[in-house]
C-alpha angles and dihedrals in degrees: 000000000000104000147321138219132205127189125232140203089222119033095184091047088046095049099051092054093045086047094050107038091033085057101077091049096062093255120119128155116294098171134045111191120163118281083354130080119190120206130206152138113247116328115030144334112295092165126052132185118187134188100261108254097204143044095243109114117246114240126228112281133178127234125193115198113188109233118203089228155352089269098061094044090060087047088059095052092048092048097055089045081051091063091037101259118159112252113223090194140353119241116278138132104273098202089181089082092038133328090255097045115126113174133153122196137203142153130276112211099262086059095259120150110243128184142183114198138175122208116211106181125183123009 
């Protein structure tokens, strides 16, 4: 995948928790365009967030952002409590997924599931 975009209701609200969550993971936004903002690390977006253009409501989705540690995933974590967002689930390894999987999770504020996580595989 190259890259994916979600609407949202508010586009000032969504940018400050993305800003501010995305930011320990290494991704800030690397295009301005119009009623749309793209966040990445280096390169290009590889993650969009629009003004919603209709009045259907948008349903729940998940969103997985690779974090480079544990440590930033915690930071993640720290930083959407921070604005008051709901955490879904505190940061701990789930080895149910995989024995190295480290993931925390919360809620953006158009209800979305969004996640950071950090793989550790082998020793």
């Amino acid at each position: 995948m190259d890259h994916v975009g979600i609407q949202v209701d508010d586009l000032a609200a969504s940018r400050q928790f993305y800003d501010t969550v995305l930011a320990p993971l290494g991704y800030r936004v690397l295009a301005d365009v119009g009623p749309a903002l793209g966040y990445g690390g280096e390169h290009h977006a590889v993650f969009w967030i629009s003004t919603a253009t209709d009045a259907v409501p948008n349903r729940e989705g998940h969103l997985a952002f690779a974090a480079p540690s544990r440590d930033a995933v915690v930071a993640f974590h720290e930083a959407a409590l921070a604005l008051g967002a709901e955490s879904l689930h505190a940061p701990r390894v789930r080895p149910e997924y995989h024995p190295g999987y480290f993931g925390a999770f919360v809620r953006d504020p158009d209800g979305n599931n969004v996640e950071a996580v950090h793989h550790t595989f082998g020793g």
